[in-house]
Each structure stands twice: as C-alpha cells, then as structure tokens.
matplotlib code that plots the C-alpha trace (Angstrom):
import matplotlib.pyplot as plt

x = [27.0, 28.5, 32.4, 34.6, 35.8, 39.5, 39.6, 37.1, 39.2, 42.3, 40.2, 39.1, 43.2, 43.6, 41.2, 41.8, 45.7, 44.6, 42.5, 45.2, 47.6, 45.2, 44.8, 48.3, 48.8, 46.7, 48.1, 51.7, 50.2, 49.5, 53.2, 54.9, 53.8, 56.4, 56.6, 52.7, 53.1, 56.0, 53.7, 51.3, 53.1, 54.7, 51.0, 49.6, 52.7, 51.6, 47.9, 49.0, 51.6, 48.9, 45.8, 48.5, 49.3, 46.7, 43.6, 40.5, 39.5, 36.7, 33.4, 30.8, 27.8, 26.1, 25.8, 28.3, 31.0, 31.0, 30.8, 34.6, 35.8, 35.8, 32.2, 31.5, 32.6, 30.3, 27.2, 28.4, 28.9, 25.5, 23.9, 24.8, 24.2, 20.7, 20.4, 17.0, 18.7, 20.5, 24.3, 27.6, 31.5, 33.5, 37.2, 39.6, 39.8, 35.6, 35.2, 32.5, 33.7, 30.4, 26.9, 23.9, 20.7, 18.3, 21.3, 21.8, 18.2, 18.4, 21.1, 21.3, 23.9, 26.7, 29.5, 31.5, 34.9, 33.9, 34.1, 30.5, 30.1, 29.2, 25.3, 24.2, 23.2, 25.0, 28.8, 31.9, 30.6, 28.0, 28.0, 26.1, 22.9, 21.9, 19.6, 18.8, 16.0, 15.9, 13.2, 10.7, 11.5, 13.9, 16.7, 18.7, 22.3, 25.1, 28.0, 30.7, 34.5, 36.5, 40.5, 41.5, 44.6, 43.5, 43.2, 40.3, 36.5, 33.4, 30.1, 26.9, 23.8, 20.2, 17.4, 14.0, 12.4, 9.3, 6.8, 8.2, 8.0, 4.3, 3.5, 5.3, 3.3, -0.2, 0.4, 1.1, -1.9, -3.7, -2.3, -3.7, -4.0, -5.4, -6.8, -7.9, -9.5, -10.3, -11.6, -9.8, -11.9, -15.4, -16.5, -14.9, -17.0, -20.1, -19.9, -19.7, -22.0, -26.0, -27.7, -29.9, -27.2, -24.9, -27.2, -26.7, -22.4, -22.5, -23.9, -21.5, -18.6, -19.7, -21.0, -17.2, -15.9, -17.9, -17.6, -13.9, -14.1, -15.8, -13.4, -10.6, -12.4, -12.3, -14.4, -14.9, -17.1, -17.6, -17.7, -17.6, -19.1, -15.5, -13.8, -13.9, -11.7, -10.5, -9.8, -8.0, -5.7, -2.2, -3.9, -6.3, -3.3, -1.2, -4.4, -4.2, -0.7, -0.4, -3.0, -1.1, -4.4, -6.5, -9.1, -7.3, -8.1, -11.6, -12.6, -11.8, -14.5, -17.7, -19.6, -22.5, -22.3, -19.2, -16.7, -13.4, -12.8, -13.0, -9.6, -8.9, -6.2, -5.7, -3.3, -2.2, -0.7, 0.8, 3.0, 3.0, 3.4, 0.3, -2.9, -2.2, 1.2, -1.0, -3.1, -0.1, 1.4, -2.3, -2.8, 0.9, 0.7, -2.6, -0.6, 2.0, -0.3, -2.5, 1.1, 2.5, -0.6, -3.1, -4.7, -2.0, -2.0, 0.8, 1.6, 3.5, 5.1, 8.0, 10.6, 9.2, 6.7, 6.1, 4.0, 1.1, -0.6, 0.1, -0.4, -2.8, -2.4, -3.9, -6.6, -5.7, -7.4, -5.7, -7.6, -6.4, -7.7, -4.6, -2.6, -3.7, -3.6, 0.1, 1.1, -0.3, 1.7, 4.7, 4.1, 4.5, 7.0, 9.4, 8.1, 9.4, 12.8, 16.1, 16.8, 15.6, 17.6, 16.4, 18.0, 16.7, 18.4, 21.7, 23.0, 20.1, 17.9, 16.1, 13.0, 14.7, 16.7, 13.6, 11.1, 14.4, 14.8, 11.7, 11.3, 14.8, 13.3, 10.0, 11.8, 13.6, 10.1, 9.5, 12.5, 14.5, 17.9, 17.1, 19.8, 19.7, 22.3, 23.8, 26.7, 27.5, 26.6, 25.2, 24.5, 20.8, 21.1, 24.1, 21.8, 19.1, 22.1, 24.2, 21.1, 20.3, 23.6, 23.9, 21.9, 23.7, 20.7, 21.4, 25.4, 25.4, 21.8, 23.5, 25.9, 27.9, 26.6, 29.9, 28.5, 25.1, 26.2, 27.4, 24.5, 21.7, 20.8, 18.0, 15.6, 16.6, 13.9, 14.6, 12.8, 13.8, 12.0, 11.9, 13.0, 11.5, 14.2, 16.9, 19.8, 19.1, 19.5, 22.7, 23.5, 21.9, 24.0, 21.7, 18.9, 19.9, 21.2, 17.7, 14.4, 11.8, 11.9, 9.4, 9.1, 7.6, 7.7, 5.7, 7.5, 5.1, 6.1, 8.7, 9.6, 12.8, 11.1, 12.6, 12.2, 9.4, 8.8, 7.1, 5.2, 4.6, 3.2, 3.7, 1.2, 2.0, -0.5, 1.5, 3.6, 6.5, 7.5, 7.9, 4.6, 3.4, 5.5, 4.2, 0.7, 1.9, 3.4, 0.0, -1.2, 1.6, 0.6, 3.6, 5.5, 5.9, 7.9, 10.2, 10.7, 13.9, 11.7, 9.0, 11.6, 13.6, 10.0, 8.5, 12.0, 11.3, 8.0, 8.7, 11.6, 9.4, 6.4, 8.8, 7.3, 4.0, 3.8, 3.8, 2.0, -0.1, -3.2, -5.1, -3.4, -0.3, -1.1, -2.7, 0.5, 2.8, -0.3, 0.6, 4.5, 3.9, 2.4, 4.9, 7.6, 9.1, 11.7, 10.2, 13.0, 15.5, 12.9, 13.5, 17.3, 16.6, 15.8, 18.4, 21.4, 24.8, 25.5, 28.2, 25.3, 23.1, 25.5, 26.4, 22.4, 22.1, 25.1, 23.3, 19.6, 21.9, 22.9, 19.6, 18.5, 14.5, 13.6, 10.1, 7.2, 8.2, 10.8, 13.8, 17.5, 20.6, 23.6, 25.8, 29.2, 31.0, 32.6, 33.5, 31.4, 29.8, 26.7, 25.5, 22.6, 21.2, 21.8, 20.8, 17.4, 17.1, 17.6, 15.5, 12.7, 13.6, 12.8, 9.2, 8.7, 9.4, 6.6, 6.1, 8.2, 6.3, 9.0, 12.9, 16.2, 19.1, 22.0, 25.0, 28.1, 27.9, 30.7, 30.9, 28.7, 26.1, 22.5, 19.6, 16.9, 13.5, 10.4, 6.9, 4.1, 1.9, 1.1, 4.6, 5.1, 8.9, 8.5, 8.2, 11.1, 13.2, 12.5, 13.7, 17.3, 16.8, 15.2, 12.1, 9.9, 6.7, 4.8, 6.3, 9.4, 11.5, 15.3, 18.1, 21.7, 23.3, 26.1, 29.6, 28.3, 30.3, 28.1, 27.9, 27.3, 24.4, 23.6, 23.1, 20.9, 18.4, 18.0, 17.0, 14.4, 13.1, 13.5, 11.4, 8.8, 8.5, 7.8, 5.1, 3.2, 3.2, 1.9, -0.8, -2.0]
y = [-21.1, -21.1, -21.1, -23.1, -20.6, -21.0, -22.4, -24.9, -26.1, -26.0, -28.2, -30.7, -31.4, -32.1, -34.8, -36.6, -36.9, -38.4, -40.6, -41.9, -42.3, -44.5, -46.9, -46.8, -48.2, -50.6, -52.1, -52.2, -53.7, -57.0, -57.4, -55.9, -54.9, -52.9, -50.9, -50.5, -49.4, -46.7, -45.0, -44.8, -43.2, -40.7, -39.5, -39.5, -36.9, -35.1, -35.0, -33.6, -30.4, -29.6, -29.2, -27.4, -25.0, -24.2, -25.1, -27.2, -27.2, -24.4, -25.8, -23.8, -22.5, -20.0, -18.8, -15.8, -18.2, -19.7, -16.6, -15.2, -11.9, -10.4, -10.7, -9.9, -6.2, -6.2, -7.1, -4.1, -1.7, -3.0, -2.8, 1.0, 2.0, 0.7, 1.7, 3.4, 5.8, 8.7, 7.6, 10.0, 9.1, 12.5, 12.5, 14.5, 17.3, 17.5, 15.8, 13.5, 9.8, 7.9, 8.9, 6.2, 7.3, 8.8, 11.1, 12.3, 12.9, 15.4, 17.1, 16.2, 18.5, 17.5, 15.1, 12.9, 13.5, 17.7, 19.6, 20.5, 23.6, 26.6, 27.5, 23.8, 22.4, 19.0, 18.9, 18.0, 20.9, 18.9, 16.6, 14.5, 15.3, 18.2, 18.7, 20.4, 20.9, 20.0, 20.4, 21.4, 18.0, 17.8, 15.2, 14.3, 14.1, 10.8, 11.1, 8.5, 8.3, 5.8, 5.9, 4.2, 3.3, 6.3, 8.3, 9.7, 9.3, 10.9, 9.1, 11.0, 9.2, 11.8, 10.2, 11.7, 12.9, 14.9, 12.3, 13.1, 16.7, 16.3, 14.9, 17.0, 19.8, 17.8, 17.9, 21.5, 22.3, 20.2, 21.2, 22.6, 26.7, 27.8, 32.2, 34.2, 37.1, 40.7, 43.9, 46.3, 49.2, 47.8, 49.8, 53.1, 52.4, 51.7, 54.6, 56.9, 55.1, 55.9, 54.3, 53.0, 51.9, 50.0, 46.7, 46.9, 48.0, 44.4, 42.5, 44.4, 43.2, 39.6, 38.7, 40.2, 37.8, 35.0, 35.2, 35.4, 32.4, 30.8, 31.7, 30.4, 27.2, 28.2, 27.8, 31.2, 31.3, 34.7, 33.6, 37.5, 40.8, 41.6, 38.4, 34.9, 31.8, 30.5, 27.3, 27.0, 24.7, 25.7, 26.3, 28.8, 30.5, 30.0, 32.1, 35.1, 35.5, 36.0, 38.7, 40.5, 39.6, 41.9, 41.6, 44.3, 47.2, 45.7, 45.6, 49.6, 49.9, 49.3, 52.6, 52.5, 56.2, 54.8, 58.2, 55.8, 52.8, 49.6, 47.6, 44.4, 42.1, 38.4, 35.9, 32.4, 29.9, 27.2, 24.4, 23.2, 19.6, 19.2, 21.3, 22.7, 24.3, 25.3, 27.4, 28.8, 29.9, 31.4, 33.6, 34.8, 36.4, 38.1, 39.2, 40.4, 42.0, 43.8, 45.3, 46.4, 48.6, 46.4, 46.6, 43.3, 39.7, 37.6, 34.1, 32.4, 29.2, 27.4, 29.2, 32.5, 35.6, 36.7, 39.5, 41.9, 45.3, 47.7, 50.7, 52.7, 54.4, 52.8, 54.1, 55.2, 52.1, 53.0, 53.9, 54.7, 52.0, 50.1, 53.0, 53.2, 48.7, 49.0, 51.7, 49.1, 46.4, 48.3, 49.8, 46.3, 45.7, 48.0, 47.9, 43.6, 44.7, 45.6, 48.2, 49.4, 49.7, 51.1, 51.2, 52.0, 51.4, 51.6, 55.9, 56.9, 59.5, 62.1, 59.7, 56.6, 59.5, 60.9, 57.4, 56.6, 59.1, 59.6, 55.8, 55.8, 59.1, 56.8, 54.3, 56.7, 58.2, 54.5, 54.3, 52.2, 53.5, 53.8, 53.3, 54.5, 52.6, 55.1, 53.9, 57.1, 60.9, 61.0, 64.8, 63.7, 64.0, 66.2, 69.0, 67.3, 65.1, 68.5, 70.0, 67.0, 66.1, 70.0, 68.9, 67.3, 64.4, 63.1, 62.9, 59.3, 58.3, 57.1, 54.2, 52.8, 48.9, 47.3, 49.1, 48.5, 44.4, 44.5, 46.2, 43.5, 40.5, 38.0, 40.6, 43.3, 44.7, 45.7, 48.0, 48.3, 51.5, 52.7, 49.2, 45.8, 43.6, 42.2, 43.2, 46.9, 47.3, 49.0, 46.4, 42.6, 41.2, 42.2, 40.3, 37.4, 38.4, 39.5, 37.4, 40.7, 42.5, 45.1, 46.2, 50.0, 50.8, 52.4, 50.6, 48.4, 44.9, 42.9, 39.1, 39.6, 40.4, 40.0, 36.8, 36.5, 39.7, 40.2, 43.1, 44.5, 47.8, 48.3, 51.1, 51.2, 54.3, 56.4, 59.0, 58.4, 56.0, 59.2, 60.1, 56.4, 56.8, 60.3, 58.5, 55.8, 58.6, 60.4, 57.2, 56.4, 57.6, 58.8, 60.4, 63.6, 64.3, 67.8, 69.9, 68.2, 65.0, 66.8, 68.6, 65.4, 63.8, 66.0, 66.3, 63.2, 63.9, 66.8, 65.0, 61.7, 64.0, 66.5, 69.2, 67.6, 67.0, 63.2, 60.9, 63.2, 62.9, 63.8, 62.0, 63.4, 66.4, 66.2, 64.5, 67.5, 69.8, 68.2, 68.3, 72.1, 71.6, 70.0, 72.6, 71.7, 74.3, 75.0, 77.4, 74.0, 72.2, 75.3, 74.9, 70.9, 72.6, 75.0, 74.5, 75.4, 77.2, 74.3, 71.8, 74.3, 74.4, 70.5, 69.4, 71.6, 70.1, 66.9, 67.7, 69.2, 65.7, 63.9, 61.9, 61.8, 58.0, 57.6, 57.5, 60.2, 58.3, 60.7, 58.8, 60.9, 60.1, 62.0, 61.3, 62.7, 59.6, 59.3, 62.5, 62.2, 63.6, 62.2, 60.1, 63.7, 65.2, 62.3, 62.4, 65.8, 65.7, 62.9, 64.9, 68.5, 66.6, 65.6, 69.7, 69.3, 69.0, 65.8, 63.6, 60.9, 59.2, 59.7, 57.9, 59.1, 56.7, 57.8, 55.8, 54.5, 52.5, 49.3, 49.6, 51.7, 53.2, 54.4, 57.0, 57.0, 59.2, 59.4, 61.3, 58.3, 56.5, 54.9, 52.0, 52.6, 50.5, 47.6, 48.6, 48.9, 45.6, 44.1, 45.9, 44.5, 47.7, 48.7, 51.7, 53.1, 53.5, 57.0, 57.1, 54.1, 52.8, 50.1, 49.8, 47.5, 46.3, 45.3, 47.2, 50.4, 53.0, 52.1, 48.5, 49.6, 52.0, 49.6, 47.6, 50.5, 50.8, 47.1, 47.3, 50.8, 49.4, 46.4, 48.4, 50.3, 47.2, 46.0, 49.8, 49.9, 46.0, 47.3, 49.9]
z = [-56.3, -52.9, -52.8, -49.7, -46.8, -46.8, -43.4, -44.2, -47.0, -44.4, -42.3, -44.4, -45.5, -41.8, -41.3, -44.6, -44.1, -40.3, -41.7, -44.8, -42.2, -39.8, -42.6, -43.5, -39.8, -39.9, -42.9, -42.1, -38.7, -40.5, -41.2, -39.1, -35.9, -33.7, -36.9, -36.8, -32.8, -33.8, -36.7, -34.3, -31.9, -34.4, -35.3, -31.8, -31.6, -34.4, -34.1, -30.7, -32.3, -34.8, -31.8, -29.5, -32.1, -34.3, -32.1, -33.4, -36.8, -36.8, -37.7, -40.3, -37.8, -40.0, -43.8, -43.3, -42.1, -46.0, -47.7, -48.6, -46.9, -50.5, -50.9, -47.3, -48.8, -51.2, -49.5, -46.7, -49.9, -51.0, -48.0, -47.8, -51.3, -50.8, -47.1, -47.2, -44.9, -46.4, -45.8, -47.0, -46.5, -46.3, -46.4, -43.9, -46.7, -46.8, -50.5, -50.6, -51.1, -52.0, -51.4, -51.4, -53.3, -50.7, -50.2, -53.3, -53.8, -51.1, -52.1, -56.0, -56.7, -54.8, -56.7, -56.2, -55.3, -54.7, -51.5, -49.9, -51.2, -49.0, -47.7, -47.7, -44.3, -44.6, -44.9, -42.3, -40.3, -38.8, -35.1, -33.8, -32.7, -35.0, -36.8, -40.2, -42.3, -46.0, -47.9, -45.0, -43.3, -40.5, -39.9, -37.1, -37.9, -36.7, -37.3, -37.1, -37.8, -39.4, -39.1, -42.6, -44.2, -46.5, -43.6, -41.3, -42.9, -41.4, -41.9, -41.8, -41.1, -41.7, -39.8, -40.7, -37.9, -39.5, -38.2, -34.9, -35.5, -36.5, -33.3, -31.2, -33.2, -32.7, -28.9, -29.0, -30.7, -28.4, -25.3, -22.8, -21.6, -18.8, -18.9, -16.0, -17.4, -15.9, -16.8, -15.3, -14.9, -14.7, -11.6, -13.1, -16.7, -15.4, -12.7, -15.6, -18.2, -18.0, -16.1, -18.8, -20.9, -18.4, -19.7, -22.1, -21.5, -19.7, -22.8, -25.1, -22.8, -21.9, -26.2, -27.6, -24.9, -25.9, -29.8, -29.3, -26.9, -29.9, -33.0, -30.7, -30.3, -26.1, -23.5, -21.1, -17.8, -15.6, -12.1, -10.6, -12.5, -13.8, -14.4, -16.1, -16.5, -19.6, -21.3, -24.7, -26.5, -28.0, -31.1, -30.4, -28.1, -31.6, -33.4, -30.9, -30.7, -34.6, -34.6, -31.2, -29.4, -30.7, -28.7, -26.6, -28.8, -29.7, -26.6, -25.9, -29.4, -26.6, -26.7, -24.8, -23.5, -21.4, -20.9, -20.1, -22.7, -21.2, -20.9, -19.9, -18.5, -19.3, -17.4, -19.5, -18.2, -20.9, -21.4, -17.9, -16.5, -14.7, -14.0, -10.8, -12.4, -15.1, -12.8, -10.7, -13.5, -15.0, -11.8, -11.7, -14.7, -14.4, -11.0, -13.4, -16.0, -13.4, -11.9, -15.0, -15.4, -17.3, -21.0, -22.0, -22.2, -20.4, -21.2, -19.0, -19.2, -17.3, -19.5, -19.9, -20.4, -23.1, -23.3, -25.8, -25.6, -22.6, -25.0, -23.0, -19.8, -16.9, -14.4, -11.0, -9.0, -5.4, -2.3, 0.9, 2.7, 1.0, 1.9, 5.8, 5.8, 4.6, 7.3, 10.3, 8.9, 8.4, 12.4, 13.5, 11.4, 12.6, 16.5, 16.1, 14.7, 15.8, 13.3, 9.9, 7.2, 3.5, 0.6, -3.2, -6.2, -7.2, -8.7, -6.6, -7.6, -5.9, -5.4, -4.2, -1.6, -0.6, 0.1, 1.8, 4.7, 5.2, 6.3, 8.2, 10.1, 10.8, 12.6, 14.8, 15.6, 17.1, 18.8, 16.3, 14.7, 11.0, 8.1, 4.7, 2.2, -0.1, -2.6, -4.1, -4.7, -8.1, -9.6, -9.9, -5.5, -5.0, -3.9, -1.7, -0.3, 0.7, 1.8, 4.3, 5.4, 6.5, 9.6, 12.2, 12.5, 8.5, 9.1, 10.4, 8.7, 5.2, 5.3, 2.6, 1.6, 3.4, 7.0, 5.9, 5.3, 9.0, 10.5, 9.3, 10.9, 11.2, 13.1, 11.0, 8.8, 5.4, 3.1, -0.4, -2.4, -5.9, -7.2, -6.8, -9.1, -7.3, -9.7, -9.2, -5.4, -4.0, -1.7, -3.4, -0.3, 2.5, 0.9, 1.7, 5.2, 6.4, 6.9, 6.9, 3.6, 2.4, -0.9, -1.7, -5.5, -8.0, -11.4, -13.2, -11.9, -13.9, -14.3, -11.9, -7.6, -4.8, -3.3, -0.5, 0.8, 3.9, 2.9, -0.5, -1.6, -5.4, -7.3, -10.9, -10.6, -8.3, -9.9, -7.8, -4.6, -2.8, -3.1, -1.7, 1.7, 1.8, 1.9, 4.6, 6.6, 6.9, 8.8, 11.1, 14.5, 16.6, 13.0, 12.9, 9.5, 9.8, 6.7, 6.1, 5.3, 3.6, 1.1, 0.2, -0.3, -2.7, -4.2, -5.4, -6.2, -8.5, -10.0, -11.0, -12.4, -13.9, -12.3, -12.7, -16.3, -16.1, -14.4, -12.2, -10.4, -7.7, -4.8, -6.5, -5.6, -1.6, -1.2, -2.2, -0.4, 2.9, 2.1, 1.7, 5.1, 6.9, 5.9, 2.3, 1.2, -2.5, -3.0, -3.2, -5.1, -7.6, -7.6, -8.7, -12.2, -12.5, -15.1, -15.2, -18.1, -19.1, -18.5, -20.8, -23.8, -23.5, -23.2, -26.7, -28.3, -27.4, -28.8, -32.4, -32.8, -32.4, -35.3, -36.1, -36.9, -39.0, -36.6, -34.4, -32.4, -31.5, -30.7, -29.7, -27.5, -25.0, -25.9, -22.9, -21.4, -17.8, -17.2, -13.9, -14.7, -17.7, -16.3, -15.6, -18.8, -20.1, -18.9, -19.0, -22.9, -23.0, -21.3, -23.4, -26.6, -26.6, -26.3, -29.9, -32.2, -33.8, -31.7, -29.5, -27.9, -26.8, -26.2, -25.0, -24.5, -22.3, -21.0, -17.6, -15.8, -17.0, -19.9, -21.7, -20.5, -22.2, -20.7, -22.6, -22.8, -24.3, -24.5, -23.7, -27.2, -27.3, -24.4, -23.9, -20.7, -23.0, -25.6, -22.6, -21.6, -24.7, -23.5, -20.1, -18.6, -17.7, -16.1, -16.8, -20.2, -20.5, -18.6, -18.5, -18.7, -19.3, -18.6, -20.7, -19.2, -21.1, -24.0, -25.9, -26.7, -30.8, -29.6, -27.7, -30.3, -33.0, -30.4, -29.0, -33.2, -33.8, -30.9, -32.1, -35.9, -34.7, -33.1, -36.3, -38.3, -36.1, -35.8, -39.3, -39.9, -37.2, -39.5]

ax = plt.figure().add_subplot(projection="3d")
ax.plot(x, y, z, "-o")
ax.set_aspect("equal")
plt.show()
C-alpha cells in the first residue's frame, strides 16, 4: 500500500477549498449579485497571496516523489546492507558503525561498535586509491566522508579488482621480449680446442642453446658464428629469472677438449611500448653486459636493469688495432680544440693522477695548453703529486674545478679517465659546458654514462686506465713522454694491480716494460708501499677488529673519523686481508665527508662489483667500491650486512 506524500495531501486541500468557494459564488450570484462580484474579487486576491508565496502546487512525476522521506531511509539502509559491494561506516574514533555482508565476510571478525584492531589491512588508516589484498584477491579502496550531526563518518568502499589483476598478469605473460645473444669467447675456445673436436664444440653450443630456447617456449636464430637473436614472452623471461638463468653456468659444462670454458652474454629488452624500443633497449644491454665483462644476462626495461651471473673473470678480448684507432681520433681531437682539459674522479688516486698528466702533457706535445682538474690532495697521491709538482712544468698543470669551470668552452675538449658515471667526476659542471667529451676508463660499464661522448675507450680487461693511455701514448706520433709522465703512469699501474697481483696480463706488463723505458723512477714507485709506523699499528688495530661472516666474507671498519687518510688505509686493509687463509672477499667501511664508504676485495669467486652496486658503487669483479652518502658508519654498517647477508642466502640456495 502506497501512502500520500505530505505535499500532495497539502495540494489537494488547496484545490478543493478553490473549487467550494467557486460554487459558493455562484450561488450567492443568483441573489445577490454585487455580493457575488465582491467574493469574487476577495478570492481572486487570495488565489493570488497563496501562488505568490508558496509557488505552484507541486505535481507527483515519479514513484519516489510518493514514497515518505522515512522510507526513503530504509530503502538507502537497504540498498547498502545488500550492496553486493563490501561497504563499512567508521566513526571519527575508528569503531565500526555498520558493516554490510560482503564486508563482514572478509573480515568476519570485526564487530560492531569495536575499534579495527591492529595488523588488518582495512581500517581508518586507509585513502583513497589503495589497495590491499585479502584473501589473495586485491581491492581498491574509496573512501568518502560524511559530516553528521553525530560527527565525522568515513565510508569505505573495497572494489574487487582481481579480474583486472588476472589480465594485467595474462599480458605480462604474454608480452613480448626481445634477446641478443653472444658468446663471448668463441674465437679464444675454438683456437684452443682440437681441431677435430671444434664440430663438434659448435653443436654442443648451438643444441644447449636450442633445448633451452625450447623449455622457455622461445624462438632463437644464429645469424653470425657467435651470436643469435631471441624471442620470448614474459613468461619464459618469468622461468629464467627464478632459476638465476642458469644457462650461464651450463653453458661453461661444454668439454669438448676446449682449455677456457665457454661464456656467454645475453641482452633482453622487455616491457617496452613498441618493437623498435624493444630492440633499442635489447642491444643496449648486451652493450652493457659485454662492458661489465660478460658471462651475465641484463634485462632492460624502461625503468630499469636488472641484472644475473658475472661470476667469472672475463677474457682479455683487446687488440691494439683498437688501441692505435683510438689514438688517431683522439690526435684530431685535440689538434680541433682550443685546449684540453682532463679530469678523473673525485679523492683521486694514483691512477686517475697518472692517465691524467700524461694526457695534459700530450696536448702540450701538439701545441695545446693541457689542464688537469684536481680538487684535493688525498694521501692515496700525496707522494706522486709532491714528486710532480717539484718540477717547474706540473706547477700550473692542475687547476682547482672553479678555474677549470672558466677555462672550458664550446671548443674545448674534455677527457674524463678512470670514471665513466657522471656523479663521480670532480667537476660534473664542465660537462655540460663542453660539446667534445672523451671518455678513457677501464671500470666495467654501469647504468649511470656520461651523456654523448665523442669518443669512448672503455676495457673492462685493462688492469688500470693508466695502463690504456700508456697504450694510446705509444701511437701518438710527435709524444715524447719524460720520466715524470712515465712514473705517475705506472704509479697508477702498480697501484691498480697491487703490485701486480690483480688483474694482470700481458699488455699489463709491455706497458710498464716501456714505462721502464721512458725513465720511471721505481725507487718512488717503492715508497707508494711504504708505511708509517702510526699507519702500521692503526691498519693492525683495524684487521684485530674484523669479524669473519660464514662463507669466507671478511667485514671490519676504520673508526678514525675525520682522519685524512682513511680511504688508504681503508684499502690497504681491505687488500692485507685476503693474505688470510680462508677469506674470499673483504669490506672495509671508513667515514668519508658527508657520509660513509666501503672498499671491497676478492680473490676472484666473489663478484663484489655487483654487491657494491646494490650500495650504489661499483668496480671490478675483485676490486670495487661505494660511498654512501648521508649515512653514519653503523647505518651503513647494518646495510653492507643486509647485502652481504643477502648474497649469503642466494650462494647457499645455489648449492
């Protein structure tokens, strides 16, 4: 039964007492008609009041308009209770005020009138727009506010959105990936494989590849002896990266009478727009694999690397037609400039000092005045510094990076050595103030590079930069280095191998020959090693203190604060520790100015290039670093141990 609206029933009144009154009037018109004309008037007057001040009569249009405001209340409460989306009402103190049923079916234990209690992922805490999972399904969270007579009440709305998490998870899966593939050392392998067996080497390599092409549902094609192209979906990219791509270390298994292992490299490019994104991003990080040394897999999307393997120590794959090619180009480099100006990286050490002068002398050889940007004297250069600025030719050579910012313009030619990311230079200002920049480095290559270099020469295989420009310098006609140059240069040499121990081979060592040559002073090279016998006592205190983590990982920390020279002591701890038997890998973390560092070494089997990425860093697989800026010493402490604790985990899940 339908009951009247109130102002229907207000409207009705009106036209019943008009129509009583018309036939009123026409009644007393049969007797008396001036009377009749006077009523008439009177209700014309009052007909007019009633319009004036009250409006027309509203007129039912619709259903709602006859349904009380009493029981509009109740459908609303209805209509919630039974809203097949979960709905809550929270008061300002966080009690829930009424929950409909698919609410309290996902969360059954609330009640009514309680506060949310603490670990659930619904309460007042929530805002628009986040989302929560309950029960393996995600919801999107509204929330609305209501200002009552009772006071403020919050309104949560949960929309399920697990049919759109399905899909977004089907597209994944099916998305495209795009692989360039290359074996790294396939000339080296088969050079020193029989002869009879390299066949059968070539059918080892190519059927792994294509069973693994088939258990990742892929499709692989070799378009060159040593390198293929790949096609995959997210899934089979999903597949790989839980197993770490194992297909690095099973590859290295091939024993066909091969002396080296082979190793291969793999660039991915995923989660791109279009296809030819997808392949830009494919070859850069092949680029990026082959220059952090090879043997890993990078995947690159438009966020991100993300990188695997890297574990082995790559192949020296440099000739000196590269070598003599780079020295041409830099020639006419620095005859079409104005002036040269190098800098390295900022607290340079004895490598980044040595590439450096010995460049700034080239391009007074050509006739160009040669600048090399020096912030500070750091103990790691105090003696090859003193020893060059002795000479009367080095005393205006090294300018601070203000002078240096005034000296470069637009025909200015730039070379930056012993660093290729941006944030490490002494002086990031003059890269923007110079069109011609060359890059000289020997660090494996990281996401963060200079912006469009001119000319890059970047050997991951070189044990030092110093010992690349000592390679360049042998093909520059018209350079003549003096023993000043040639001590700096295998300074740096010495320094970066310590004393030859690390990352040595054969170029290493016909580029100190012909530093020996041209006049270096071993007797200061000699000095480089000697200790104070305060640095002596503090670099023991030090190793006392270090603590011996499982897996042969050593971690200590020098505590001097402020000390000038504990980067050196630093890495000279770092390096003293693997003499001890049974450690593999060391970190030492010291304070720097505005933060914490952290020098690390291995023996090879540990990747500390990687860990140190993790902080920031980076390096070489056995002798890498990261300043962590903003950090106290136990702050950085406790994060060098979750990286270190993290590598732990995985090593043993390998095993």
């Amino acid at each position: 039964m339908v009951s009247q609206n109130p102002s229907g029933q207000a409207a009705g009144g009106f036209y019943r007492r008009l129509i009583l009154q018309a036939i009123l009037l026409v009644m007393l018109g049969r007797y008396n008609l001036s009377l009749a004309l006077l009523g008439a008037a009177i209700t014309v007057g009052l007909l007019w009041h009633e319009l004036r001040h009250q409006g027309l009569p509203p007129q039912p249009t619709a259903m709602s308009d006859l349904v009380t405001e009493g029981e509009s209340e109740g459908i609303a409460r209805k209509a919630l209770l039974r809203s097949p989306v979960p709905i809550a009402l929270i008061s300002k103190t966080g009690r829930l005020l009424l929950a409909n049923k698919p609410f309290a079916a996902l969360f059954p234990k609330l009640q009514r009138g309680r506060k949310f209690p603490d670990g659930l992922p619904v309460g007042p805490q929530n805002k628009t727009g986040q989302f929560i999972e309950v029960n393996g399904t995600p919801y999107e969270v509204i929330c609305e506010q209501y200002d009552t007579f009772a006071g403020l009440i919050q309104a949560l709305y949960l929309l399920d959105r697990g049919e759109i998490k399905q899909l977004q998870q089907a597209v994944k899966e099916q998305s495209p990936v795009l692989g360039l593939l290359q074996v790294d050392n396939y000339e080296e392998v088969l050079a020193r494989t029989p002869e009879s067996q390299q066949p059968l080497l070539k059918g080892a390599i190519d059927k792994l590849l294509t069973d693994w092409a088939q258990n990742a549902d892929a499709y692989i094609h070799r378009y060159a002896p040593d390198r293929y192209i790949l096609v995959l979906n997210g899934r089979g990219l999903a597949q790989n990266q839980e197993n770490k791509f194992d297909l690095l270390d099973r590859v290295k298994e091939i024993d066909f009478g091969n002396i080296i292992p082979v190793t291969i490299s793999i660039g991915l490019g995923a989660e791109a727009d279009n296809l030819a994104e997808l392949s830009s991003y494919a070859r850069l990080a092949l680029d990026l694999a082959l220059g952090r040394g090879g043997d890993q897999v990078v995947i690159k999307t438009a966020h991100d690397f993300t990188y695997y393997g890297g574990k082995t120590m790559a192949p020296e794959k440099r000739t000196k037609v590269r070598a003599r090619v780079i020295a041409q180009a830099l020639k006419e480099l620095i005859a079409a400039a104005d002036r040269v100006v190098v800098m390295g990286h900022a607290s340079a050490d004895a490598d980044s000092l040595g590439a450096a002068v010995a460049l700034a002398r080239a391009a007074r050889a050509f006739g160009k005045a040669g600048y090399v940007v020096l912030d500070k004297v750091t103990p790691a250069i105090e003696i090859v510094y003193n020893y060059l600025h002795e000479h009367e030719t080095y005393r205006e050579i090294f300018v601070e990076p203000g002078v240096a910012t005034q000296l470069v313009s637009d025909k200015t030619l730039l070379i930056v050595v012993d660093t290729h990311k941006p944030s490490l230079v002494v002086a990031p200002r003059l890269l923007k103030r110079t069109r011609k920049i060359v890059v000289i480095d020997h660090h494996r290559r990281a996401e963060e590079f200079i912006s469009d270099p001119t000319l890059i020469y970047l050997e991951s295989y070189a044990s030092s930069t110093s010992e690349l420009v000592t390679e360049i310098l042998q093909y520059l006609d018209g350079v003549q280095i003096t023993s000043l140059e040639a001590t700096a240069l295998l300074a740096g040499i010495t320094v970066d191998t310590k004393n030859f121990a690390f990352q040595t081979g054969v170029r290493t060592f016909e580029a100190a020959a012909y530093l020996r040559r041209s006049g270096a002073d071993a007797r200061l090279i000699q000095r480089l090693f000697q200790d104070s016998w305060g640095t002596f006592i503090r670099r023991a205190q030090v190793i006392e203190a270090t603590a011996l983590l499982p897996g042969g990982i050593a971690m200590t920390m020098v505590n001097d604060d402020g000390a000038k020279d504990n980067q050196l002591l630093a890495a000279q701890v770092a390096n003293e520790l693997l003499h001890i038997e049974g450690v593999r890998a060391s970190f030492v973390l010291y304070s720097i100015k505005d933060g914490a560092a952290v020098s690390a070494r291995s023996l090879g089997d540990v990747n500390v290039q990687i860990l140190m990425e993790k902080l920031g860093g980076g390096g070489h697989l056995n002798i890498a670093g990261a300043q962590l800026r903003g950090l106290s010493l136990a702050t950085a402490k406790d994060k060098l141990e979750q990286v270190l604790n993290d590598y732990l985990t995985e090593e043993g899940e390998a095993k």
